[in-house]
DOTI-864852 format. One record per residue: x, z, y of N, C-alpha, C, O in turn. Coordinates in steps of 0.02 Angstrom, whole numbers, plus 50000, padded with zeros to 5 digits. Atoms other than C-alpha are relative to their C-alpha. Layout:
BEGIN
XZYXZYXZYXZY...
END
This chain:
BEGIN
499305000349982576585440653769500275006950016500705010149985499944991849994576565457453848500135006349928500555010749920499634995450061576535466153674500414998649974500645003849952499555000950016577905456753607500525002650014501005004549982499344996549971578905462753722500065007150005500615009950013500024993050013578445479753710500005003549903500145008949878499774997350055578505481053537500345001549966500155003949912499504999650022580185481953500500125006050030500465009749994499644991149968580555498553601499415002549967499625007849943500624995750046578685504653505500385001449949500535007249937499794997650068579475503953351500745005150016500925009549976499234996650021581305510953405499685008349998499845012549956500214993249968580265527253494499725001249933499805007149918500484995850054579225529453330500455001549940500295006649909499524999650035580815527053206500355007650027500345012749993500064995149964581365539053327500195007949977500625011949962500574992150014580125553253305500125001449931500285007049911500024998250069580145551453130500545004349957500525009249920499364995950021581965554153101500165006650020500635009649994500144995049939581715567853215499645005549968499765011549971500414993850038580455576353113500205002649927500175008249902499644998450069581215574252947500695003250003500925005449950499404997550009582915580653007500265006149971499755007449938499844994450018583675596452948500085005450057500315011050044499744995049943583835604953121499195000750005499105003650059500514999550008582015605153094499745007350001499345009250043499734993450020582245622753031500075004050078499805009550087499864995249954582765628953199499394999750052498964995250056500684998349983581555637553315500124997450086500614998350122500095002749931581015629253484499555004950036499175008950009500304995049956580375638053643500054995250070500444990550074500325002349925579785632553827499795006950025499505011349993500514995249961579245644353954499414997050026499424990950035500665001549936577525642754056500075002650039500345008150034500064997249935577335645854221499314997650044499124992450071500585001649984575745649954267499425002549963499735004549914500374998750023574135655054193499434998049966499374992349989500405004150032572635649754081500194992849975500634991049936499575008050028572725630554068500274997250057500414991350057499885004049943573225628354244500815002649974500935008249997499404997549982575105631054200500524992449999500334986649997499865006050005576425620054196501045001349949501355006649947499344997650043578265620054085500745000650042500844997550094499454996549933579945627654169500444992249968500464989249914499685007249995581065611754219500545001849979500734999749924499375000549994582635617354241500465008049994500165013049974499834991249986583865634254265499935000150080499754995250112500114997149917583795641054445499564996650030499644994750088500874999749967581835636354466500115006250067500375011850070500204992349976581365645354611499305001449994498894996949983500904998350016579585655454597499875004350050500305007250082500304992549950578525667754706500265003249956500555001149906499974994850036578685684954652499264999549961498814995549974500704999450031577245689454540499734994849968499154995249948500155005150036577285671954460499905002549927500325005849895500114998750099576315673354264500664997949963500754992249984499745005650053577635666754140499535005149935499265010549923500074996850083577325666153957500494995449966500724990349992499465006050052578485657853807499434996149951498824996149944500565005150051577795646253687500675000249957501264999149970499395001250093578825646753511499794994349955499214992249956500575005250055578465633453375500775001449961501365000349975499394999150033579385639653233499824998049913499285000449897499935001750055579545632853045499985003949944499655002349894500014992950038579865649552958499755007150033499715005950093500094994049985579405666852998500575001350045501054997850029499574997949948580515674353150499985007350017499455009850035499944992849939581055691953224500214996650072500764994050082499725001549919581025687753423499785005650038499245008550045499854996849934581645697253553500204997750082500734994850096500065003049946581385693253728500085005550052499825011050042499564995649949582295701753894500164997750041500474992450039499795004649945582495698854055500585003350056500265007750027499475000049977583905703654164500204998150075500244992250093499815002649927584395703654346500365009150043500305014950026499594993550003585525715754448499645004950029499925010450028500574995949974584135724754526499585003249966499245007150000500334998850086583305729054365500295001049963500045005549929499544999350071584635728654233499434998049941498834997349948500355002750079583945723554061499165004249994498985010149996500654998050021582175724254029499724996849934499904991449912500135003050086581335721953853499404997950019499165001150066500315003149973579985710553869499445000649922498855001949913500615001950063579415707353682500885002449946501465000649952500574998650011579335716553562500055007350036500575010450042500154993149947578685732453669499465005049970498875003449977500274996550017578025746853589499215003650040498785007350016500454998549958576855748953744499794994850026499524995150082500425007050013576295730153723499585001049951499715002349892500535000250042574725730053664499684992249995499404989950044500145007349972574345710253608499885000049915499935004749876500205003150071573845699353439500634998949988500554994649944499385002550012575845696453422500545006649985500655011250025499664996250030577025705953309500504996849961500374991849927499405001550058578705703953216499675001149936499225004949920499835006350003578955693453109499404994950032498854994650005500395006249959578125678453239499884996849917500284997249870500275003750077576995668053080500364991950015500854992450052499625005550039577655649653042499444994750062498844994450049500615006349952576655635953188500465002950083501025005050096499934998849918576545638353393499575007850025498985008850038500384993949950576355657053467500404998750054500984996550061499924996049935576255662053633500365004950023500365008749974499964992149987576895676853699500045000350088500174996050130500294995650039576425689753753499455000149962499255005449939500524999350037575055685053667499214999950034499054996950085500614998649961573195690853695499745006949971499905008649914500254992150006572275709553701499344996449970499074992150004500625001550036570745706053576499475006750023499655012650023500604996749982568975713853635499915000850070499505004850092500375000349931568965709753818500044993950018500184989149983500265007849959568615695953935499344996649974499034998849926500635002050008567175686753924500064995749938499514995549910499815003250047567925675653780500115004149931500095001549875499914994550039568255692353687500665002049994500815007349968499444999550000569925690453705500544999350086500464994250121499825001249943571115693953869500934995449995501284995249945499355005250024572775682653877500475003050054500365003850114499654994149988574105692853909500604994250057500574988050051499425004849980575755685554035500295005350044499955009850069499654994449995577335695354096499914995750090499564990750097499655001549924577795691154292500774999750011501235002549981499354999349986579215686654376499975007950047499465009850077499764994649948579995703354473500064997650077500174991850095499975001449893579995705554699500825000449987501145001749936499504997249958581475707554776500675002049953500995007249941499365004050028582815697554677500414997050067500174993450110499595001649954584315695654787500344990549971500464984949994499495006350054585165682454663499534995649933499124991049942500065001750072584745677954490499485004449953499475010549961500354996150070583545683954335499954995049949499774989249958499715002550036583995679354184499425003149916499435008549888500535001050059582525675954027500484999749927500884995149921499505000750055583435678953855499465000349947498995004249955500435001650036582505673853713500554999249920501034995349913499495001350056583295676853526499485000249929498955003249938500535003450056582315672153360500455000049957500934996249964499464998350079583225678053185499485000949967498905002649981500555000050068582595676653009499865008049974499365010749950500164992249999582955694852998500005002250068500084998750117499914994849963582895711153099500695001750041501155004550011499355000749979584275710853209500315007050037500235008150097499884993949992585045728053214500245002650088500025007250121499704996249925586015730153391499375000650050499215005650084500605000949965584405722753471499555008149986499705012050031500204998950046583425734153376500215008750005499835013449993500054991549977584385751753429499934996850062499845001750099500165002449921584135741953601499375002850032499325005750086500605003749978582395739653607499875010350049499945011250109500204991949967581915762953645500465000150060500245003350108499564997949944583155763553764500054995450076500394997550123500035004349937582895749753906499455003550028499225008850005500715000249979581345748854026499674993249955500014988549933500495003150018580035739553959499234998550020498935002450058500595003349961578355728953993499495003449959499605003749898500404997350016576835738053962499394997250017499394992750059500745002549993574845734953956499605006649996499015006850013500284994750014574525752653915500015005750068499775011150053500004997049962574785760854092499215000950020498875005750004500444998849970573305756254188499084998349968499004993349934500454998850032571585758254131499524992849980499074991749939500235005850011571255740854157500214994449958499984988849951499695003450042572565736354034500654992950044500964989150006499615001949974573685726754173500795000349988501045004849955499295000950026575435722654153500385002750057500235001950116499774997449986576605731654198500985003249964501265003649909499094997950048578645738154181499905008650002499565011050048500084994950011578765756254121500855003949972501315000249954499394994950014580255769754080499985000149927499424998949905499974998750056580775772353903499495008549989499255012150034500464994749999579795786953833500455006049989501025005949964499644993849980580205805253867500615001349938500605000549877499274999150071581985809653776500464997150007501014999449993499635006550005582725794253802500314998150052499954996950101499665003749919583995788053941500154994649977500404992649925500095006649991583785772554000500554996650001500644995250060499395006150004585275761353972499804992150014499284988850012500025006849938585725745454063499544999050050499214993950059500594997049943584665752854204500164994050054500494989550030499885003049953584755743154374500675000050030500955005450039499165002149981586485736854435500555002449954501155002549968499605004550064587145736654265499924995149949499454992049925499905010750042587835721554161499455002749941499235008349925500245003250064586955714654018500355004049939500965003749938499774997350040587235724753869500684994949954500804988949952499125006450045588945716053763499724998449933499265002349922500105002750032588665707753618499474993249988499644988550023500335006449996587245693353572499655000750051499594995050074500275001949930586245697253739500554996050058500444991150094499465001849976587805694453815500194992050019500214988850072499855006050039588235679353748499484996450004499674991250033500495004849994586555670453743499865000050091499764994650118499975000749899586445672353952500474996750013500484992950061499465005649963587845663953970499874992049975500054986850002500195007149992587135650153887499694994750063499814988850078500345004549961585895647254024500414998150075500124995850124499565002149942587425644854152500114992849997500174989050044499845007550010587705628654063499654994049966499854988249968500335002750008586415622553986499554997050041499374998750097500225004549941585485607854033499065001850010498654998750044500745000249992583715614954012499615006749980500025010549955500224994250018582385630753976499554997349934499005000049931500505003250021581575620453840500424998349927501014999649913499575002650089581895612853639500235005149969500175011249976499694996950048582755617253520500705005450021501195003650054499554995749973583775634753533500594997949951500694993749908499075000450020585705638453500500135004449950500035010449957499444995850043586615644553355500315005450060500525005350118499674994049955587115660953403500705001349965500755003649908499424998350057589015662153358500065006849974499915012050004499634991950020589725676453239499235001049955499355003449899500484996150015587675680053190499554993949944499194989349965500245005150039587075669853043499025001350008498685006450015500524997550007585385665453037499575002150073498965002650068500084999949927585135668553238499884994750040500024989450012500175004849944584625657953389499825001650053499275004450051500185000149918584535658853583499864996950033500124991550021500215002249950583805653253720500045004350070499895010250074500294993649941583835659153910499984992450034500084986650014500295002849954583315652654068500295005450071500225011450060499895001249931583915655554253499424999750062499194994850093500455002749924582755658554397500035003950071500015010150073500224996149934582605663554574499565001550028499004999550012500714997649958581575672154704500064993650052500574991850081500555004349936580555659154822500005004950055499735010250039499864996049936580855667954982499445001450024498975001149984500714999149986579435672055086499685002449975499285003350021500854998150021577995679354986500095008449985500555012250003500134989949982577535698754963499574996849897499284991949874500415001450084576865699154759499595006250004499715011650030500684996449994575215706654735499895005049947500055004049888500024995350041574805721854664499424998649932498874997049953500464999950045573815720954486499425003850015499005002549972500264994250023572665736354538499694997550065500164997850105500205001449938571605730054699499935005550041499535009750020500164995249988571765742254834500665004349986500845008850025499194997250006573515748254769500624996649999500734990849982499385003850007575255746154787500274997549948500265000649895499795001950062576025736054679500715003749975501235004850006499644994350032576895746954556500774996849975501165001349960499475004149992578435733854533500305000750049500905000450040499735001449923578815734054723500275009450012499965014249990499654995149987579965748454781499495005050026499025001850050500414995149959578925766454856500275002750057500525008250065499384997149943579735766655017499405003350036498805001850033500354996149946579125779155145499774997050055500224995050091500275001049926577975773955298500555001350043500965005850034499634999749933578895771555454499645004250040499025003950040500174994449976578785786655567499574994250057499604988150063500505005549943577415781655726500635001250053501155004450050499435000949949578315777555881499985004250062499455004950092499934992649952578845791656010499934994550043500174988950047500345001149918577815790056181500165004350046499905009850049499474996249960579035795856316499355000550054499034995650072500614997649956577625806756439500254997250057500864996250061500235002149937577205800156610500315002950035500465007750000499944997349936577835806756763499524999350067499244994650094500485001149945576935811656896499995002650057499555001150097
END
């Protein structure tokens, strides 16, 4: 009796899926964040998650065709940071992303005990407000991006000797544009951040990017979790994310009388 009655919503859910897979929006490229590391992670719910500082993320893509993606994150304390692709990312993941489900950042091939180390960016300390995940996936090379990418800060693996992740300065020559406590560069970064004001999720299928044929966005919304101190990559050192403020002077000991 029990399956009878369940079999009528079996079939609608599998009719469903099907139509679902055969559709024509098929074509467009889906993304999720992770939050979290190895297999303990878990998928971002909503926009204005809050996280510790120093939380892993990574993206997950599953794309149909070949892709150029660019990934950037954003907050007014930071200004625009390039996330992927990063000339001082060293990982198994390169433009054009291949046709299935990557990761990113990816993984550094020839360490860890697996042979391979599995790469993941962090959230940033000492967010007052907002940071803002922009995620864009075109069939081509997307030019504005593209004189973008030399000129931000960017996430690196190549600083410390242990191959740790890390944010770094554009390289010598170069001034840094959309530095800390300025906007979002104008055009499709622009424009795809404001999606995640109104959208209902960090997850599925991305957005037609207007004006840019051939384009698609995604972002995501998150805050700082109050409380926590984020840990330095380098045991034994400060963490190179967290501001270099000066020691507090010791405290003047007004002499005795006697």
């Amino acid at each position: 009796m029990r399956i009878r009655l369940f079999l009528p919503a079996l079939l609608a859910v599998g009719v469903a899926i099907y139509f679902w897979q055969t559709a024509p929006n098929q074509n467009v490229p889906a993304c999720t964040w992770r939050i979290g590391s190895g297999t303990e992670f878990r998928q971002a719910k909503a926009n204005f998650e809050e996280l510790p500082p120093g939380t892993p993320l990574r993206l997950s893509l599953v794309l149909s065709e070949p892709r150029h993606v660019y990934v950037f994150a954003h907050s007014d304390e930071d200004g625009t940071i390039l996330m992927f692709p990063s000339v001082d990312l060293k990982s198994n993941c390169s433009n054009p992303l291949p046709v299935g489900r990557t990761v990113l950042p990816g993984e550094l091939e020839g360490t860890g005990e697996s042979g391979t180390k599995e790469l993941a960016w962090t959230t940033r300390p000492g967010l007052l407000a907002v940071a803002t995940y922009i995620v864009v996936a075109s069939d081509h090379p997307v030019a504005e991006l593209d004189e973008l990418l030399p000129k931000v800060r960017r996430w690196t693996n190549t600083v410390f000797p242990d191959g740790s992740m890390a944010v770094t300065k554009p390289t010598a020559g170069e001034q840094v544009s959309a530095g800390p406590h300025q906007p979002i560069p104008p055009g499709l970064l622009r424009d795809a951040a404001a999606i995640g004001s109104v959208d209902t999720g960090p997850y599925g299928p991305m957005k037609p990017a207007h004006g840019y044929e051939g384009v698609f966005t995604a972002s995501w919304k998150v805050r700082e979790e109050k409380g926590h101190e984020a840990a330095s990559p380098i045991p034994g050192l400060p963490n190179p994310a967290l501001p270099n403020l000066p020691k507090a002077p010791p405290p003047v000991v007004q002499p005795t009388k006697k």
